[in-house]
KEKE-3310 file (N, C-alpha, C; in steps of 0.2 Angstrom, whole numbers, plus 5000, padded with zeros to 4 digits):
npx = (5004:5005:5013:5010:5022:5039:5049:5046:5051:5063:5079:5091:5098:5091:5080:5065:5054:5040:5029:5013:5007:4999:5002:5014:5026:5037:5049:5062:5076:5086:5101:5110:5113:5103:5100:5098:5089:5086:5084:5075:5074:5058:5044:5035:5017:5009:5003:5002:5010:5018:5025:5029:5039:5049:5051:5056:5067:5075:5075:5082:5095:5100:5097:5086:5078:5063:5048:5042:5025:5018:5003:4989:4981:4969:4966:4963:4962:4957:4951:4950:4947:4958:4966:4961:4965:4980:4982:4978:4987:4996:4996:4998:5008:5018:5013:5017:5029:5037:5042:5043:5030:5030:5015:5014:5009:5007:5004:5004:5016:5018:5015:5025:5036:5034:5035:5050:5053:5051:5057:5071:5070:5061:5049:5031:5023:5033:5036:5036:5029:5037:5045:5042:5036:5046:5053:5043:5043:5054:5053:5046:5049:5062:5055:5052:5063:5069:5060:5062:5075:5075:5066:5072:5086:5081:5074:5084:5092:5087)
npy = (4994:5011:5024:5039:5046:5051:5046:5033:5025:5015:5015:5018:5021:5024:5036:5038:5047:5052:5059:5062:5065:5071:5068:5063:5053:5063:5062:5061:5057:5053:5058:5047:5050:5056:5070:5079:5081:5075:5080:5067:5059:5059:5049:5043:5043:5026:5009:5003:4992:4995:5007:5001:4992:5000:5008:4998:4994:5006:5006:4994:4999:5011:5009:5009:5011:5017:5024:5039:5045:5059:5067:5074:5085:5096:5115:5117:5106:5096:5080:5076:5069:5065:5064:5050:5043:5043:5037:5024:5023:5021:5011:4999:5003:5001:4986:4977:4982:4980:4990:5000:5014:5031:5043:5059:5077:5087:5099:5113:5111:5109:5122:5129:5122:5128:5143:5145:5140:5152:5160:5156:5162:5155:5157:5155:5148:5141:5130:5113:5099:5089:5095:5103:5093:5086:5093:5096:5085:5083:5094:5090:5078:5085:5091:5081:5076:5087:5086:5075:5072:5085:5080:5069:5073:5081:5073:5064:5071:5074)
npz = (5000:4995:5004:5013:5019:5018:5026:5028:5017:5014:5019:5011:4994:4977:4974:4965:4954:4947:4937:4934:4919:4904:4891:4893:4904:4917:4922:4938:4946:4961:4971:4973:4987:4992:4991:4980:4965:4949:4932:4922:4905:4898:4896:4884:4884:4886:4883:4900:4903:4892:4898:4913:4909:4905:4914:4922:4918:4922:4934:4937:4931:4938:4954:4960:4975:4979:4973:4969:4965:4958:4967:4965:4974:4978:4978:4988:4998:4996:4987:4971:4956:4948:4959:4963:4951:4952:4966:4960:4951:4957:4968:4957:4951:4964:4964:4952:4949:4962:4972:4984:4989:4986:4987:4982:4989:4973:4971:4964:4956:4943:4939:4945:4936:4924:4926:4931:4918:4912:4916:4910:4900:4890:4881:4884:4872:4868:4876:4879:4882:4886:4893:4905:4913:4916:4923:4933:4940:4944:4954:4962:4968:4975:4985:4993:4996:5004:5015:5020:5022:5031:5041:5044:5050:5062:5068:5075:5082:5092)
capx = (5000:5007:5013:5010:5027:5044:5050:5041:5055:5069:5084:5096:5096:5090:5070:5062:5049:5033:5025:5010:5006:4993:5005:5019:5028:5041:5053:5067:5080:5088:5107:5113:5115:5095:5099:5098:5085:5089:5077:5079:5069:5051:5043:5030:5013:5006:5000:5004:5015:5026:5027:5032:5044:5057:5053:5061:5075:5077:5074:5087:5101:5101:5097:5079:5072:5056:5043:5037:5022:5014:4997:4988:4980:4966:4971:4960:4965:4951:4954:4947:4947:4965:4971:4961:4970:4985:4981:4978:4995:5003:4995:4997:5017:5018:5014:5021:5038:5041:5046:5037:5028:5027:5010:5017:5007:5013:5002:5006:5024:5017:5014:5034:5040:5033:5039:5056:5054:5051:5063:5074:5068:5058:5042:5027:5021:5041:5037:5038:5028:5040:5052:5037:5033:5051:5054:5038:5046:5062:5053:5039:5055:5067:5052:5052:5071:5071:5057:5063:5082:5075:5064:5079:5092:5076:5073:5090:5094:5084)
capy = (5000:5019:5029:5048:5047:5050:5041:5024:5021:5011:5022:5019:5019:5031:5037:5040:5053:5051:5066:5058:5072:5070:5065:5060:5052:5066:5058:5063:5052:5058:5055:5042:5052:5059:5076:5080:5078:5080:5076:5062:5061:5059:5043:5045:5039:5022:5006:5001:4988:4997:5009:4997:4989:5007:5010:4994:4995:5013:5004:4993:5002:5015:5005:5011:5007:5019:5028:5046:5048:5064:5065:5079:5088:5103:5119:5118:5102:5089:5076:5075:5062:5064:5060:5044:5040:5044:5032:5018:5020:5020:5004:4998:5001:4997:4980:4979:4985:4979:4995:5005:5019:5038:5048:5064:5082:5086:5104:5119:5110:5112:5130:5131:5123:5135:5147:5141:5141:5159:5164:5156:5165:5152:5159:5148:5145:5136:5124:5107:5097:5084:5101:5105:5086:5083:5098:5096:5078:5088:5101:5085:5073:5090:5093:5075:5073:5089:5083:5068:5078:5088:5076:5063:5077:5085:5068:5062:5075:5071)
capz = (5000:4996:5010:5014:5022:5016:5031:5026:5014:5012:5020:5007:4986:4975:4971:4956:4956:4941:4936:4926:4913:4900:4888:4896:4912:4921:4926:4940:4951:4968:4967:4981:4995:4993:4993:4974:4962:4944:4928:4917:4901:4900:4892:4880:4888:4882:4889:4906:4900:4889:4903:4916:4905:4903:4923:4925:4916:4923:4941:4938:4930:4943:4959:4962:4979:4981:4969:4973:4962:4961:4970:4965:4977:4975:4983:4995:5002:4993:4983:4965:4952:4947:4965:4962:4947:4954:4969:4956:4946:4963:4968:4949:4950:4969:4965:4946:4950:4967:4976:4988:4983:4991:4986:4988:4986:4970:4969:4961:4951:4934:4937:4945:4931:4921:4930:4930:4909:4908:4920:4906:4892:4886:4882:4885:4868:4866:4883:4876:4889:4890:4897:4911:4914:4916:4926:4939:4942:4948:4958:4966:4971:4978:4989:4996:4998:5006:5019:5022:5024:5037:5048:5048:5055:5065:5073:5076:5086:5099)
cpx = (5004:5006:5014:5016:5035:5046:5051:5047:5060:5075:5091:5095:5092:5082:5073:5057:5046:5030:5020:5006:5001:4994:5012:5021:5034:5042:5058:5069:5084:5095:5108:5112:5110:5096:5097:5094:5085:5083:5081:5074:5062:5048:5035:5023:5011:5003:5003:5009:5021:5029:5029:5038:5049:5057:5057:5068:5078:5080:5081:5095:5102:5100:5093:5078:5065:5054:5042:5033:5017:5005:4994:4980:4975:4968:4969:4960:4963:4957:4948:4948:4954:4969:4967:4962:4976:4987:4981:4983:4997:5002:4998:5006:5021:5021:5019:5028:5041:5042:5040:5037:5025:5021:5012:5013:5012:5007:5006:5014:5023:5020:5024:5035:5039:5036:5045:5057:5055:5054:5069:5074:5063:5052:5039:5024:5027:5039:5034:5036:5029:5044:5048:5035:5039:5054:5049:5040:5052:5059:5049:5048:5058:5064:5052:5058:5073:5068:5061:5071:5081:5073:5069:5083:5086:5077:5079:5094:5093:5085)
cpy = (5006:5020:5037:5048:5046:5043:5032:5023:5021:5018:5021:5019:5026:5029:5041:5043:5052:5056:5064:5065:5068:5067:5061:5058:5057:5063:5061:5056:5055:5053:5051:5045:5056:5065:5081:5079:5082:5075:5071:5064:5058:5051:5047:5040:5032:5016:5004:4996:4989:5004:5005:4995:4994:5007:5006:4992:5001:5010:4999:4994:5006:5017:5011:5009:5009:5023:5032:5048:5052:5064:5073:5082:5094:5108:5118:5112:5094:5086:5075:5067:5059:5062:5053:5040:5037:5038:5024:5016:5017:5014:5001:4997:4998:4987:4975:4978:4984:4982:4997:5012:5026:5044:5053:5071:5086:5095:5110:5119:5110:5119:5133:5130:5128:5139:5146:5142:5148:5161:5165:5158:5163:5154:5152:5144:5141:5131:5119:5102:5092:5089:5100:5098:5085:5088:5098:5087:5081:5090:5091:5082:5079:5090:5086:5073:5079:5088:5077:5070:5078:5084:5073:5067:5079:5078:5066:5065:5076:5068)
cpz = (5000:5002:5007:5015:5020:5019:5031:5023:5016:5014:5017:4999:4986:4975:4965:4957:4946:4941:4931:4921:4910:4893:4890:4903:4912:4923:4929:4945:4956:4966:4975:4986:4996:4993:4986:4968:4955:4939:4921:4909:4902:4896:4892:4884:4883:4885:4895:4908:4898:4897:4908:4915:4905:4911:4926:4924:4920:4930:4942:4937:4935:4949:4964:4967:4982:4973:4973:4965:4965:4964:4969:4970:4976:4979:4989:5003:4998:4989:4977:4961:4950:4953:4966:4958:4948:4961:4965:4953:4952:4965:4963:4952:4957:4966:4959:4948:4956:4971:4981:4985:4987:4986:4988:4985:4979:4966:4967:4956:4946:4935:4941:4941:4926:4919:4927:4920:4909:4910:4916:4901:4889:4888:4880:4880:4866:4871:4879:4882:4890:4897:4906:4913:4921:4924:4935:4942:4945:4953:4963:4972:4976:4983:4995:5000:5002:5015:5026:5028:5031:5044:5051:5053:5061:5071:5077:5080:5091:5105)
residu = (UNK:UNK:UNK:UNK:UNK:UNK:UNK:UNK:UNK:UNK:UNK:UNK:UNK:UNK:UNK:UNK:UNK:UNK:UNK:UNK:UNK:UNK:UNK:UNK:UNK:UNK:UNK:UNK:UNK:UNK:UNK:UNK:UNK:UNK:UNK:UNK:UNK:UNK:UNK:UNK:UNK:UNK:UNK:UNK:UNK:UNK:UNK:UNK:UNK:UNK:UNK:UNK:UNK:UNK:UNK:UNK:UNK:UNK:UNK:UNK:UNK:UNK:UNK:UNK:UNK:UNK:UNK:UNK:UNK:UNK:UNK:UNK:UNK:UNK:UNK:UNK:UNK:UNK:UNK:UNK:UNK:UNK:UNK:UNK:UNK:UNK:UNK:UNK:UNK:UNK:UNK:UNK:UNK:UNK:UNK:UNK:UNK:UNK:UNK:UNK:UNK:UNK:UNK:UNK:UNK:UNK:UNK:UNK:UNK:UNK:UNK:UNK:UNK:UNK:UNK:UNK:UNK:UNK:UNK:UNK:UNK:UNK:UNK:UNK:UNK:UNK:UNK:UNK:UNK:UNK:UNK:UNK:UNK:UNK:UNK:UNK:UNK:UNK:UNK:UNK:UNK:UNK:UNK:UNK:UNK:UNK:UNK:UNK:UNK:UNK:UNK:UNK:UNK:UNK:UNK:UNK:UNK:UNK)
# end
């Protein structure tokens, strides 16, 4: 079963962060030592099979042992239809690909990658929504790893 909980996973290996987009999966991966989350490229959406199939290769070439797929969340707090899709992949890949699996609030990281585009220059009609997929898999994970970061040191200190 997905956990709400950084914590919950595995305290060593890297994560993978899934940004399910509308066309594509955002992908990022945390480097070894959790602290950094960088974008990989995005896989074109299609059936859940060919999807699986690259997550796995990806999972095992770069010694995957959690999923943080994003959960999106309404501003207000609710949960819409999209956070019960997003519930289903996560079960869906859970079980599939063997890892454990972080639901993580994954609101307002389109509209910063965005952001982020046009800070670059890139005007919005140029944003390529592998770029912003790829990009809101960055920002989703950074926020996870930096959570996780904090509580660990927070607790530990105790």
């Amino acid at each position: 079963m997905p956990t709400f909980n950084p914590l919950d996973l595995p305290p060593a290996g890297r994560w993978l962060a899934i940004d399910r987009g509308a066309k594509t999966l955002g992908l990022a991966i945390s480097d070894s030592a959790r602290r950094l989350a960088t974008a990989r490229a995005t896989l074109k959406r299609s059936k859940w099979s060919a999807e699986a199939a690259a997550l796995r290769q990806m999972i095992g070439t770069d010694g995957i042992t959690a999923l943080v797929v994003g959960y999106p969340v309404n501003m207000d707090g609710s949960l819409g239809p999209q956070a019960d899709i997003a519930q289903s992949f996560a079960h869906q890949a859970e079980k599939d690909l063997a890892l454990p699996v972080l639901l993580w609030d994954e609101r307002l990281t389109t509209q910063a990658a965005a952001l982020a585009l046009a800070d670059q220059g890139i005007k919005r009609r140029d944003h390529k929504t592998q770029q912003i997929d790829s990009l809101a898999a960055v920002l989703l994970l950074q926020t996870a790893l930096d959570y996780a970061t904090d509580n660990t040191t927070f607790t530990s200190t105790l």
